[in-house]
Backbone atoms as SQL, in Angstrom:
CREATE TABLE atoms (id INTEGER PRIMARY KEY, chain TEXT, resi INTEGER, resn TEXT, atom TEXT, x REAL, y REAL, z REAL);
INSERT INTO atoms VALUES
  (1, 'A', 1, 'UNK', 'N', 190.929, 15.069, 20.408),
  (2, 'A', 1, 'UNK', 'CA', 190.002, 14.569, 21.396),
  (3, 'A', 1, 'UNK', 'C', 189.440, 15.707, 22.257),
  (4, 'A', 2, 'UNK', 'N', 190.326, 16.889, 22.680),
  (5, 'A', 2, 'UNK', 'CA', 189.897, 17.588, 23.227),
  (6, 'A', 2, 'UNK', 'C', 189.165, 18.782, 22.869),
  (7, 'A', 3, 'UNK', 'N', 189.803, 18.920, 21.797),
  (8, 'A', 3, 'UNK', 'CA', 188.230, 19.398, 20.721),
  (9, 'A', 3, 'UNK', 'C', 187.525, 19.336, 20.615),
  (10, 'A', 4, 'UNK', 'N', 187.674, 18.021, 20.124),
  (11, 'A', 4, 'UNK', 'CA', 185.778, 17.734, 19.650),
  (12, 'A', 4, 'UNK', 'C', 185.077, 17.343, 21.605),
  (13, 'A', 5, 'UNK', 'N', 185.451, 17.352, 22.419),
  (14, 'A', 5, 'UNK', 'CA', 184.932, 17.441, 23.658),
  (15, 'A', 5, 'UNK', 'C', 184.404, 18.943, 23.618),
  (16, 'A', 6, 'UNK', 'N', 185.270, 19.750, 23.471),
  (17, 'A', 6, 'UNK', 'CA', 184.887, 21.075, 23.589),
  (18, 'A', 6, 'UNK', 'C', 183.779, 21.400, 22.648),
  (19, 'A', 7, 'UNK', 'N', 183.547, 21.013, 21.783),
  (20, 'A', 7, 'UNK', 'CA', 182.841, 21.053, 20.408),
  (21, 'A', 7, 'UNK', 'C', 181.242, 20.599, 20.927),
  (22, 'A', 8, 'UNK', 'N', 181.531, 19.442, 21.324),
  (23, 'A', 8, 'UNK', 'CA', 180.322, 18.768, 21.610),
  (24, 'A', 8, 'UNK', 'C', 179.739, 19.375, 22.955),
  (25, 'A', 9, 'UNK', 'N', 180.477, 20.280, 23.827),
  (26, 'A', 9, 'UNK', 'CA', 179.692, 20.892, 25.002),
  (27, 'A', 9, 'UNK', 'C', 179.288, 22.000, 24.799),
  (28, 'A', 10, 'UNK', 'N', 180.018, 22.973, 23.950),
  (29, 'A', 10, 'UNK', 'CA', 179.443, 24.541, 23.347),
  (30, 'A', 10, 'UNK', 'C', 177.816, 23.951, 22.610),
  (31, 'A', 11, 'UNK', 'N', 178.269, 22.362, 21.630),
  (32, 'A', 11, 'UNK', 'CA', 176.733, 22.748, 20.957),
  (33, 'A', 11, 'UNK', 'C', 176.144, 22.209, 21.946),
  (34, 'A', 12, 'UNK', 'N', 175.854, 21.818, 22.874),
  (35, 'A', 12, 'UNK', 'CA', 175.061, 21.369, 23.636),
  (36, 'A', 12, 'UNK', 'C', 174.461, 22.430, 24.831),
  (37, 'A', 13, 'UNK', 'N', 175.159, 23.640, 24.559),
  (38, 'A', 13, 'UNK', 'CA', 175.216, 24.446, 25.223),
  (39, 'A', 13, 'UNK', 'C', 175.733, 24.448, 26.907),
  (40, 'A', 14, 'UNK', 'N', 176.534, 23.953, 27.126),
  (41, 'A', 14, 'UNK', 'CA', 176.835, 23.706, 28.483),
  (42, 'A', 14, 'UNK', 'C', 178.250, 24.381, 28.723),
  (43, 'A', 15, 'UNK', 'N', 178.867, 24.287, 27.528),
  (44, 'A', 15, 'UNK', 'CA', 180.033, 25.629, 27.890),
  (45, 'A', 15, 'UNK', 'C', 180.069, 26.524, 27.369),
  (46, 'A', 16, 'UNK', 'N', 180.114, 27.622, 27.593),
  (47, 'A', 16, 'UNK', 'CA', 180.145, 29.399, 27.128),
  (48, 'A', 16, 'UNK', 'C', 180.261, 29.356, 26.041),
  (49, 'A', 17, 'UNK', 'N', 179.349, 30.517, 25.156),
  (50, 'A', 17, 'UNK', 'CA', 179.694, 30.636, 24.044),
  (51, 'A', 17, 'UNK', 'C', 180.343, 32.187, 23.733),
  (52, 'A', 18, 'UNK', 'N', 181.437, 32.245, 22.785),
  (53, 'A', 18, 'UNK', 'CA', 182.227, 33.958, 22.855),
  (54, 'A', 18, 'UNK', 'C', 181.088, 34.909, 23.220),
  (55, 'A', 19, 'UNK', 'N', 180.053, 34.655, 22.862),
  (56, 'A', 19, 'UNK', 'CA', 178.582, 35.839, 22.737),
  (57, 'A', 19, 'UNK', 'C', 178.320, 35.995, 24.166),
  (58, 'A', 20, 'UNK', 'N', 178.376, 34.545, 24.942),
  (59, 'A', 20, 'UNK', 'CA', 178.464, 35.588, 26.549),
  (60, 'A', 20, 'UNK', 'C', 179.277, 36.058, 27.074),
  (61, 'A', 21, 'UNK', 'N', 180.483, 36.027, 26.671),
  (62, 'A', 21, 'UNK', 'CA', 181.563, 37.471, 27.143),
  (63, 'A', 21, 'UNK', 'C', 181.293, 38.811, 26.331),
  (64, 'A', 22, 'UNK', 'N', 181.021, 38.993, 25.392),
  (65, 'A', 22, 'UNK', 'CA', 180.408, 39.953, 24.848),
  (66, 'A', 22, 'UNK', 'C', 178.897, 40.372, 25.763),
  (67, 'A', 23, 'UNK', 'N', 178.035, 39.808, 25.780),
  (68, 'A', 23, 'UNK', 'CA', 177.211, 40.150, 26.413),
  (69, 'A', 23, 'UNK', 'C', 177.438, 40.465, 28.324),
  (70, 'A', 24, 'UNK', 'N', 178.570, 40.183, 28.776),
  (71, 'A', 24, 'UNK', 'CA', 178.453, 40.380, 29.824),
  (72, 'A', 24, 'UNK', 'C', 179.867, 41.207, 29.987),
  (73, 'A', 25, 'UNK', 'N', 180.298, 41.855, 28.946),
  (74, 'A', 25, 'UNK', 'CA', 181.051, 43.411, 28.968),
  (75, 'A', 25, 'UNK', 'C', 180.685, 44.483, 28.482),
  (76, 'A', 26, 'UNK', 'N', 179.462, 44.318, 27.870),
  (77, 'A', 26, 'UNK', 'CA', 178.889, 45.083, 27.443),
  (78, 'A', 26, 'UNK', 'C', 178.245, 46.282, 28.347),
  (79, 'A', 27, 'UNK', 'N', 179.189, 47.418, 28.249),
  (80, 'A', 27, 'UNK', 'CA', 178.965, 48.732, 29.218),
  (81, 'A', 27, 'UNK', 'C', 178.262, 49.580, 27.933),
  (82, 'A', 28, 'UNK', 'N', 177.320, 50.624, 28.898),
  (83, 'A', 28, 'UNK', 'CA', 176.293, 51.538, 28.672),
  (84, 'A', 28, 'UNK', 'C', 177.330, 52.319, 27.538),
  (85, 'A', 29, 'UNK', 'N', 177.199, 52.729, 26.128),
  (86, 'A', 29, 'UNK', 'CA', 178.198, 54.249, 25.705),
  (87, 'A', 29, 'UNK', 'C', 177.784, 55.405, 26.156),
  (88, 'A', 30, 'UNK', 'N', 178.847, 56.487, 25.525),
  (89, 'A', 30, 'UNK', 'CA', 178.421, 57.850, 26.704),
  (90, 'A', 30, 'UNK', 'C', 177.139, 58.141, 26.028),
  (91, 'A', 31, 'UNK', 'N', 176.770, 58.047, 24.860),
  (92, 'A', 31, 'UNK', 'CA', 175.657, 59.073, 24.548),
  (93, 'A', 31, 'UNK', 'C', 174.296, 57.915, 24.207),
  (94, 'A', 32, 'UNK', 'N', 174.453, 57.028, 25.147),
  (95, 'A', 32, 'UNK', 'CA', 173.166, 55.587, 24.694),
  (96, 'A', 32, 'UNK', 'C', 172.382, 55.723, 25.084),
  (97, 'A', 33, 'UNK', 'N', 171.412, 56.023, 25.137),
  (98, 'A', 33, 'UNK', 'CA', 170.124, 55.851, 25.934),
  (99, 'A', 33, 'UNK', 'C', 169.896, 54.599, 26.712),
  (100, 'A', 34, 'UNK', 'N', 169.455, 54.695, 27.807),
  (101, 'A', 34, 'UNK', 'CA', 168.920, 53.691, 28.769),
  (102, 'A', 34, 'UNK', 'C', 167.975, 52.079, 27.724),
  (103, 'A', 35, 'UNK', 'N', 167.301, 52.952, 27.095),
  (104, 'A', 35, 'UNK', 'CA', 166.036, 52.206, 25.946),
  (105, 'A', 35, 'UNK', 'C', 167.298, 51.223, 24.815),
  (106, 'A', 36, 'UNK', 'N', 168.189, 51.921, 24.415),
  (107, 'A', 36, 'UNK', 'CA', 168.798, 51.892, 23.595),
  (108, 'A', 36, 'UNK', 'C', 169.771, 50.202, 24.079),
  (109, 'A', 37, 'UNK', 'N', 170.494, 50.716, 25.215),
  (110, 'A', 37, 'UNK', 'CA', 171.096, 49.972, 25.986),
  (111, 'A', 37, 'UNK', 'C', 170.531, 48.592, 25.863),
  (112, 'A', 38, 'UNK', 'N', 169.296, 48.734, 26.941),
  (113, 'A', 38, 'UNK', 'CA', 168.680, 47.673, 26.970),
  (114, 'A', 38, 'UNK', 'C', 168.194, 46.672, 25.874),
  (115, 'A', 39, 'UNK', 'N', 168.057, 47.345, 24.808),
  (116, 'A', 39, 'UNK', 'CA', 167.717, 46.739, 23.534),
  (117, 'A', 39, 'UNK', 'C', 168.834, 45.818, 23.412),
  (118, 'A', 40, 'UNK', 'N', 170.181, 46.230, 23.242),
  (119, 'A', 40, 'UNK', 'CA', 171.382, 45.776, 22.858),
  (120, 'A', 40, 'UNK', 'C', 171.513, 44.403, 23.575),
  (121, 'A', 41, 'UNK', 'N', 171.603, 44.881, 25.140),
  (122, 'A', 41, 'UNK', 'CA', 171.309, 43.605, 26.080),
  (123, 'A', 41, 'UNK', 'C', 170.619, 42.032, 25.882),
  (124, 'A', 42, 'UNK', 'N', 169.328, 42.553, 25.620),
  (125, 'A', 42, 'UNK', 'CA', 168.005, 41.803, 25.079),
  (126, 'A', 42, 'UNK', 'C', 168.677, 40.587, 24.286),
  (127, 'A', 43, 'UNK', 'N', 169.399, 41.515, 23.152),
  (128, 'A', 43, 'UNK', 'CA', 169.759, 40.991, 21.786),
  (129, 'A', 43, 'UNK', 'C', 170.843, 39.910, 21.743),
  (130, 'A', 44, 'UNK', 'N', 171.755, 40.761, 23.127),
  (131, 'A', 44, 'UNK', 'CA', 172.593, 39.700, 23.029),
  (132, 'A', 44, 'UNK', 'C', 172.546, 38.608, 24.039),
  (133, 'A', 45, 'UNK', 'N', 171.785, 38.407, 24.738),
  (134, 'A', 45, 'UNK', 'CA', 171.035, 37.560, 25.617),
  (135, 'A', 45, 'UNK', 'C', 170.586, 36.451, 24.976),
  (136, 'A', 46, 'UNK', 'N', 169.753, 36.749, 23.690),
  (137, 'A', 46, 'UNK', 'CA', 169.398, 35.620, 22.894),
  (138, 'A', 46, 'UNK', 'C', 170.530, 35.053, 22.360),
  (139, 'A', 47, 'UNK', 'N', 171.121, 35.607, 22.246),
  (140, 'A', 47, 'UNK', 'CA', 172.051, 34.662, 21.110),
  (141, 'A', 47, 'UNK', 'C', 173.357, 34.276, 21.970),
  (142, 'A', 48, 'UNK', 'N', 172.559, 34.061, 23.264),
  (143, 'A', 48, 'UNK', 'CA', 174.061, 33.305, 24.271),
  (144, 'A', 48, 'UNK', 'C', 173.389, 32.153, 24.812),
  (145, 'A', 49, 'UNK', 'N', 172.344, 31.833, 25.006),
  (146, 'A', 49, 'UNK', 'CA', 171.692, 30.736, 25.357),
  (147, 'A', 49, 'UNK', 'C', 171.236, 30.501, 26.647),
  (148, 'A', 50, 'UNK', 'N', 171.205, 32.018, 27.202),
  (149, 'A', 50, 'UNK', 'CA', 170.706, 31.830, 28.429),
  (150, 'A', 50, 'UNK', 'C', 169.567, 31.452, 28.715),
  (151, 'A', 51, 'UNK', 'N', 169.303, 30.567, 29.963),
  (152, 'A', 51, 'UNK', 'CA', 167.845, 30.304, 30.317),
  (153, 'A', 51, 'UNK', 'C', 167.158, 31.233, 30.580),
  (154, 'A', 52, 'UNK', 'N', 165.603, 31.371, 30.012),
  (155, 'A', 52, 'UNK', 'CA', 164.402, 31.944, 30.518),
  (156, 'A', 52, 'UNK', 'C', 164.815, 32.616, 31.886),
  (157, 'A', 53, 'UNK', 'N', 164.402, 31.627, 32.508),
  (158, 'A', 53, 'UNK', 'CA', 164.664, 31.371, 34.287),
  (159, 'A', 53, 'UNK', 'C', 166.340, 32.955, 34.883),
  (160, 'A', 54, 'UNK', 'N', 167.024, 32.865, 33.926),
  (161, 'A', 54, 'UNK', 'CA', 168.233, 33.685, 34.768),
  (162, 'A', 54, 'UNK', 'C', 168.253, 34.949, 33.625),
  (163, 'A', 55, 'UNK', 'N', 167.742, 35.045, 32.410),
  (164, 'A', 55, 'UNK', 'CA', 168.131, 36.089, 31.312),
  (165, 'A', 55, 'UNK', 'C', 168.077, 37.571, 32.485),
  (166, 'A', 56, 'UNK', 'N', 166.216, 37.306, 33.083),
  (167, 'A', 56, 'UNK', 'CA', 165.824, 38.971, 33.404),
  (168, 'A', 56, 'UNK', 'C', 167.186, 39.264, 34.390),
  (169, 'A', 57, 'UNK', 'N', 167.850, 38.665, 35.035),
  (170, 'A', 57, 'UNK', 'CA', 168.772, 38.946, 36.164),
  (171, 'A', 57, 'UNK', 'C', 169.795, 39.473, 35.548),
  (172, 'A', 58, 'UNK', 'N', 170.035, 38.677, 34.816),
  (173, 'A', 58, 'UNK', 'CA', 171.492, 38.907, 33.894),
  (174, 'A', 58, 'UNK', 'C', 171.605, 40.259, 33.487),
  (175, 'A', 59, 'UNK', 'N', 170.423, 40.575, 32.587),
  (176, 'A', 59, 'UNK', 'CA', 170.665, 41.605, 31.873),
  (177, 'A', 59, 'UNK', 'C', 170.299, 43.191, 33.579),
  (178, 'A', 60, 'UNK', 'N', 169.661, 42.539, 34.156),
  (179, 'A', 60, 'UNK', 'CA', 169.783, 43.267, 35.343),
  (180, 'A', 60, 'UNK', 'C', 170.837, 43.750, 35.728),
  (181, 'A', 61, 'UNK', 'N', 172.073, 42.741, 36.292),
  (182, 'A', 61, 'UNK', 'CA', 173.065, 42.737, 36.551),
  (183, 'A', 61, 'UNK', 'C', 174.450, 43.627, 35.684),
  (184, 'A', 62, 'UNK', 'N', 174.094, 43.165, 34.181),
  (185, 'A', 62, 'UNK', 'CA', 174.902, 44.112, 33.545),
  (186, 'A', 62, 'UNK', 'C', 174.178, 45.132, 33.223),
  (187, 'A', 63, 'UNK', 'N', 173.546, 45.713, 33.777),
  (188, 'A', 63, 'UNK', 'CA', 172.915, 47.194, 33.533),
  (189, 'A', 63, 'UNK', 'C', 173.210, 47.896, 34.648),
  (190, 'A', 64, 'UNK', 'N', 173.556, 47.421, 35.983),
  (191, 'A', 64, 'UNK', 'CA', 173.948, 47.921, 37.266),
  (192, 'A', 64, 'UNK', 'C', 175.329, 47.953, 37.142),
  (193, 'A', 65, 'UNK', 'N', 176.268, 46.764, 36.273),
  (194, 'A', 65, 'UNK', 'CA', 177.409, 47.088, 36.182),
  (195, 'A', 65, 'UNK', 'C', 177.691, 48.164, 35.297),
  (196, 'A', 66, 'UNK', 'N', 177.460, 47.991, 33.732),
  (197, 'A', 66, 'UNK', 'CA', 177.573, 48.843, 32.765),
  (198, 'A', 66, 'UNK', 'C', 177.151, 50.351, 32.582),
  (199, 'A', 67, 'UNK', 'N', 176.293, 50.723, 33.232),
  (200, 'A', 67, 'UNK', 'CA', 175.406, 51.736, 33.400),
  (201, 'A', 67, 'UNK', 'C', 176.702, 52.969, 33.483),
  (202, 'A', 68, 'UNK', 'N', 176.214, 54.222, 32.172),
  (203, 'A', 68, 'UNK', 'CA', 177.684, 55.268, 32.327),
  (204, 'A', 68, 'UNK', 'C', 177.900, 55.980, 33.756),
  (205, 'A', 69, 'UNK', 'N', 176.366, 55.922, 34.081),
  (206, 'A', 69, 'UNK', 'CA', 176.497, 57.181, 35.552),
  (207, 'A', 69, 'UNK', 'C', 176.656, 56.575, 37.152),
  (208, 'A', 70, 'UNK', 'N', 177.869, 57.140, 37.394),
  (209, 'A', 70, 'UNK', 'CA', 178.083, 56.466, 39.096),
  (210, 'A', 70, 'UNK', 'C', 177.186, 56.505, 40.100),
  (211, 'A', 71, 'UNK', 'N', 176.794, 57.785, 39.820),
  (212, 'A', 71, 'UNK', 'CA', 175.273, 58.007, 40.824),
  (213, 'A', 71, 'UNK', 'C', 174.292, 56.973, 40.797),
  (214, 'A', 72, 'UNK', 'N', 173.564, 56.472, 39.330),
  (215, 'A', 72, 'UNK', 'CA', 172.744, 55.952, 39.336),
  (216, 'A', 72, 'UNK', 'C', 172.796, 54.457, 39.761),
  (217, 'A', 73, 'UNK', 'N', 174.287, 53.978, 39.202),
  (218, 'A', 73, 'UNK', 'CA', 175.117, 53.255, 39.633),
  (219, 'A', 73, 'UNK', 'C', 174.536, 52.398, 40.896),
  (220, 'A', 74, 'UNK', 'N', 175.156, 53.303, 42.199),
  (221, 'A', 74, 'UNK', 'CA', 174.924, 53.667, 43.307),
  (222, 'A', 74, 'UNK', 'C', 173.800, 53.391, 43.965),
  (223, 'A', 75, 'UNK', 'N', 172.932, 54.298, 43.211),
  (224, 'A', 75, 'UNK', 'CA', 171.290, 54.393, 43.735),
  (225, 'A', 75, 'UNK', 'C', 170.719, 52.781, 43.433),
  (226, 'A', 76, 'UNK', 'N', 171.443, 52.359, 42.563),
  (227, 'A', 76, 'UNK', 'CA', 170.533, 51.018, 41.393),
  (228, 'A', 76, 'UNK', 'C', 171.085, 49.662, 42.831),
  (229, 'A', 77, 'UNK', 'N', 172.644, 50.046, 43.084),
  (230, 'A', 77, 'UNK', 'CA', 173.060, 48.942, 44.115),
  (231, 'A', 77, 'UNK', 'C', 172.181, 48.952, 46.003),
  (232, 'A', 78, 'UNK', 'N', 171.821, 50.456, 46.045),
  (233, 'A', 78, 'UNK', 'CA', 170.683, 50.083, 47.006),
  (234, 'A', 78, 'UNK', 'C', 169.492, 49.710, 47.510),
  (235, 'A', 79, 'UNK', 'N', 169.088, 49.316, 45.708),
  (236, 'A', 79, 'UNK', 'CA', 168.142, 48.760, 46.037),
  (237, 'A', 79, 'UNK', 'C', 167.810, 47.162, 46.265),
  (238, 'A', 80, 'UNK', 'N', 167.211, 46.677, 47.863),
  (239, 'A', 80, 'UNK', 'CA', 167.228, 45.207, 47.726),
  (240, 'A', 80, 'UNK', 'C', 166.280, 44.867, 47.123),
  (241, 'A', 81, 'UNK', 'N', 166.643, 43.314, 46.583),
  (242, 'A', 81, 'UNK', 'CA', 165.364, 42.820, 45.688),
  (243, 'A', 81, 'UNK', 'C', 165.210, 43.628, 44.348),
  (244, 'A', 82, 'UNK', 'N', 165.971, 44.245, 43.854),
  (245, 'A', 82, 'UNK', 'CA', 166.054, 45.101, 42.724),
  (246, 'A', 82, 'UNK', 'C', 165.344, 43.837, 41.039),
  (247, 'A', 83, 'UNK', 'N', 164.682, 44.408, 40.790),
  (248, 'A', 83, 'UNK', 'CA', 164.174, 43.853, 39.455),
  (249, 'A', 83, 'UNK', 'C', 164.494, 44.030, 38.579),
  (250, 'A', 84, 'UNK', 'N', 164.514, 43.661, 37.294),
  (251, 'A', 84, 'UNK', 'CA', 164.593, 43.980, 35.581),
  (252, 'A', 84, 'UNK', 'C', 164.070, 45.399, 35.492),
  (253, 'A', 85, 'UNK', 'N', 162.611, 45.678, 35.987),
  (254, 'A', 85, 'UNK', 'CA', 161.724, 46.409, 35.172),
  (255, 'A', 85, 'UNK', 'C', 161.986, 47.557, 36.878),
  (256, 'A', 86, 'UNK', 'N', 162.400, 47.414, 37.771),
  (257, 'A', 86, 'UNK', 'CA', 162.753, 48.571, 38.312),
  (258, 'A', 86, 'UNK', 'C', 164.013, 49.471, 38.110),
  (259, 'A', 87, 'UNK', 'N', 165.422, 48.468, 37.493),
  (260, 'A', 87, 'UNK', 'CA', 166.277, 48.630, 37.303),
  (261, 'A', 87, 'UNK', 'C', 166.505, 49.875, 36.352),
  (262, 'A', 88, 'UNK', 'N', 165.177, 49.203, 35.222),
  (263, 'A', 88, 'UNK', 'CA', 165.144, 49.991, 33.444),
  (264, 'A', 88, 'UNK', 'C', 164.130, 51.695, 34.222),
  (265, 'A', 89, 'UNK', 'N', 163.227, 51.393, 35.303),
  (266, 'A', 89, 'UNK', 'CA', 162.361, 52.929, 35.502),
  (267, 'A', 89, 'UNK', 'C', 163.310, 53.374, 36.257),
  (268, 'A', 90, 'UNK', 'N', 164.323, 53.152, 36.571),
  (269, 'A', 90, 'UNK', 'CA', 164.910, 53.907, 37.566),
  (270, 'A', 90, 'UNK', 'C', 166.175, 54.651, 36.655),
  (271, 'A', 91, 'UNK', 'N', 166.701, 54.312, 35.676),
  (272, 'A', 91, 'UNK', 'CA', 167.512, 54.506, 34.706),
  (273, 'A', 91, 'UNK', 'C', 166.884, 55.633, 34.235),
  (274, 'A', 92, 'UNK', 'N', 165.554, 55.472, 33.511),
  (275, 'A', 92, 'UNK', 'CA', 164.774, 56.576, 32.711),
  (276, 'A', 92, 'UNK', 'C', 164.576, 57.535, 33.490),
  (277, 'A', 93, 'UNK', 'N', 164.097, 57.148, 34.809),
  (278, 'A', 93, 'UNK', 'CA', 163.824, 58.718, 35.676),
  (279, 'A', 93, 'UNK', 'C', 165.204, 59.356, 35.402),
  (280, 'A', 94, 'UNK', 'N', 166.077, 58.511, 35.800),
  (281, 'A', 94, 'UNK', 'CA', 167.320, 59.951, 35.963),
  (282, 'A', 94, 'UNK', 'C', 167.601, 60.288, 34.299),
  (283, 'A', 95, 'UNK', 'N', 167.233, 59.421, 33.251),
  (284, 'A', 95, 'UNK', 'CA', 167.957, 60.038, 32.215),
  (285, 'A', 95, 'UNK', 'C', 167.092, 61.717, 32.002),
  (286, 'A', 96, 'UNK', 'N', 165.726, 60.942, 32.305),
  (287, 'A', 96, 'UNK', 'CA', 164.497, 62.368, 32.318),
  (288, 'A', 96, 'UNK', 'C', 164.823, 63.677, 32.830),
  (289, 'A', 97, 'UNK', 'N', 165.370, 63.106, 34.117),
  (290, 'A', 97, 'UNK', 'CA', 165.352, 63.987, 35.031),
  (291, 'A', 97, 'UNK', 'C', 167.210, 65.215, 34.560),
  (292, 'A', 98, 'UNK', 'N', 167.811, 64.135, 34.312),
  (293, 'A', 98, 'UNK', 'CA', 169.013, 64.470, 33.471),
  (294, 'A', 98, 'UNK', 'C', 168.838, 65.676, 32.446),
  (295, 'A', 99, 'UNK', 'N', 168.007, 65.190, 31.859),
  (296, 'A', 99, 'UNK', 'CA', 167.571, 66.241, 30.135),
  (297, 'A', 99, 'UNK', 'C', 166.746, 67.399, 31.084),
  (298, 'A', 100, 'UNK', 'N', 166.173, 66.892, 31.647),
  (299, 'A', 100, 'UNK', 'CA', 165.183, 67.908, 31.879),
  (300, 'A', 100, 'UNK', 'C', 165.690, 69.451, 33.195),
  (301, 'A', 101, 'UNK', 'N', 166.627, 69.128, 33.539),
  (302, 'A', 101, 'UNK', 'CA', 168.024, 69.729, 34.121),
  (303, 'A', 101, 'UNK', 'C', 168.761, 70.270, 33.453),
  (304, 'A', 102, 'UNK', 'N', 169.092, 69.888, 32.116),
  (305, 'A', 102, 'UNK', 'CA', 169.976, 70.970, 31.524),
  (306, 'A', 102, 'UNK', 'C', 168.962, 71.383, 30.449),
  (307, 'A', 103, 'UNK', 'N', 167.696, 71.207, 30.015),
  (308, 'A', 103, 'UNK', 'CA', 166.895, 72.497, 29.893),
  (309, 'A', 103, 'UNK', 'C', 166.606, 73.614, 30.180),
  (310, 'A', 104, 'UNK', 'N', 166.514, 73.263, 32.320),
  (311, 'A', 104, 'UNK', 'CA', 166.522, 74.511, 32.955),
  (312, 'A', 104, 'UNK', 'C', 167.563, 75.460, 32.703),
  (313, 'A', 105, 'UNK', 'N', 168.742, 74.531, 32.973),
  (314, 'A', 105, 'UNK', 'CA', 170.031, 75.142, 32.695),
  (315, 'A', 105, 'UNK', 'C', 169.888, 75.935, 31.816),
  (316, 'A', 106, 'UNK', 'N', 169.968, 75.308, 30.455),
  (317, 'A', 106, 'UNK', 'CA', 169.896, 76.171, 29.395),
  (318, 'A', 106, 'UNK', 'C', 169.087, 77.431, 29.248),
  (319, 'A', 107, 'UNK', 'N', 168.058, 77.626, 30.263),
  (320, 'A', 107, 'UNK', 'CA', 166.377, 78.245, 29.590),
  (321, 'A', 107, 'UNK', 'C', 167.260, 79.507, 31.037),
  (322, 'A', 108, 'UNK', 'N', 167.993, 78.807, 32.320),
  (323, 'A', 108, 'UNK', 'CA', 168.626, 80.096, 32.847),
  (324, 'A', 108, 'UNK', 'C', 169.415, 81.131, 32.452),
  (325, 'A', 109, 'UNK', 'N', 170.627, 80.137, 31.714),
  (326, 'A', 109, 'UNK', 'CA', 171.604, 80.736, 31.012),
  (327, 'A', 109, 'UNK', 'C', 171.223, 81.893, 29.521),
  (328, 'A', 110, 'UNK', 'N', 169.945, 81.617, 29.207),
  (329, 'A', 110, 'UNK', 'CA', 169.119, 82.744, 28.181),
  (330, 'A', 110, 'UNK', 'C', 168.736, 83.561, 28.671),
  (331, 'A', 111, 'UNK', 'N', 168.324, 83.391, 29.891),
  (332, 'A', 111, 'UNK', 'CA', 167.298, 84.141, 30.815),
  (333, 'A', 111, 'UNK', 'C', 168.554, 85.118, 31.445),
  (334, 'A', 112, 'UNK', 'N', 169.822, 85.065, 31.730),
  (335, 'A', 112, 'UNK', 'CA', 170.950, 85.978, 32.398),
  (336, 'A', 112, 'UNK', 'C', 171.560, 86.528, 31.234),
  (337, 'A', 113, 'UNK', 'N', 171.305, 85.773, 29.835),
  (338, 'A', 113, 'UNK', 'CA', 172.447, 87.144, 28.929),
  (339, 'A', 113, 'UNK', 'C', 171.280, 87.715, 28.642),
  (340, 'A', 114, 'UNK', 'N', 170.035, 87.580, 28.362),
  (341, 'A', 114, 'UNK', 'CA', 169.195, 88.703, 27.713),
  (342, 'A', 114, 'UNK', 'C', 169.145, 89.751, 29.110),
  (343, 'A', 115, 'UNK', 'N', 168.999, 89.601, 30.442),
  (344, 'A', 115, 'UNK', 'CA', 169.049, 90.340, 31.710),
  (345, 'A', 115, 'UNK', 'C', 169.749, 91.223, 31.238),
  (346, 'A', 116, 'UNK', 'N', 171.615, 90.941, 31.104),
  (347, 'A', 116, 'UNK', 'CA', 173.020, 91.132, 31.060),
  (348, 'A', 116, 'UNK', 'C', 172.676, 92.526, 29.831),
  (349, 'A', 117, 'UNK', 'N', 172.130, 92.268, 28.649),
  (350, 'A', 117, 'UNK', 'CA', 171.828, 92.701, 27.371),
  (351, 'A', 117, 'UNK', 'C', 170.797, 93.808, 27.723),
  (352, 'A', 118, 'UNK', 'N', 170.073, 94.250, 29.003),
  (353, 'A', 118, 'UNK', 'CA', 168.931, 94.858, 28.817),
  (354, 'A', 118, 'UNK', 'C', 170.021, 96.487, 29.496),
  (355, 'A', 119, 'UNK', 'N', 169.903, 97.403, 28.802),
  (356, 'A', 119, 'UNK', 'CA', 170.292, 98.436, 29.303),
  (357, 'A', 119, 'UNK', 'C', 169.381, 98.941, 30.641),
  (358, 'A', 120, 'UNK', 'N', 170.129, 99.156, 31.803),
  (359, 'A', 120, 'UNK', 'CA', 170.458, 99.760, 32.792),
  (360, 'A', 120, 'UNK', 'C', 170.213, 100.786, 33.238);
């Protein structure tokens, strides 16, 4: 009896299905891209049955939780009124800004052994 109760409320969608605990532990991996992430999210959003009406939040929400970097973390929880689509530009700036930081890095660290290398 209590089965098929349970049975008859999953298909009806009114009690959880395993796919939204999956979808709502779903943390950022170390080497994922922001784009990447979000895709995953998306994907598993559909196939949990969330409403229209709450998906953009959701996947909001686990992108502020899941997200690898504390900083951004951080930055993402001060914002009030925070959106879907501010959540995802604010991610990309820092991943940008991320890469584009250890370029310099890198383009310094060439720039001091060839120095190091130049006779004196």
């Amino acid at each position: 009896m209590a089965l098929n109760l349970l049975a008859s409320l999953t298909l009806q969608g009114i009690w959880p299905t395993p796919g939204n605990h999956t979808s709502n532990s779903r943390n950022q991996e170390e080497q994922e891209s922001i784009d990447a992430y979000v895709t995953v999210l998306r994907n598993l959003a559909k196939s949990c049955n969330f409403c229209d009406c709450m998906r953009d939040s959701l996947i909001r929400d686990r992108i502020v939780l899941g997200v690898n970097n504390n900083a951004i973390r951080k930055k993402l929880l001060q914002v009030r009124g925070l959106t879907l689509n501010q959540c995802i530009d604010t991610c990309r700036s820092n991943e940008a800004t991320t890469s584009q930081m250890k370029a310099i890095s890198g383009s310094d660290a060439v720039h001091k052994i060839c120095e190091e290398k130049k006779p004196g």
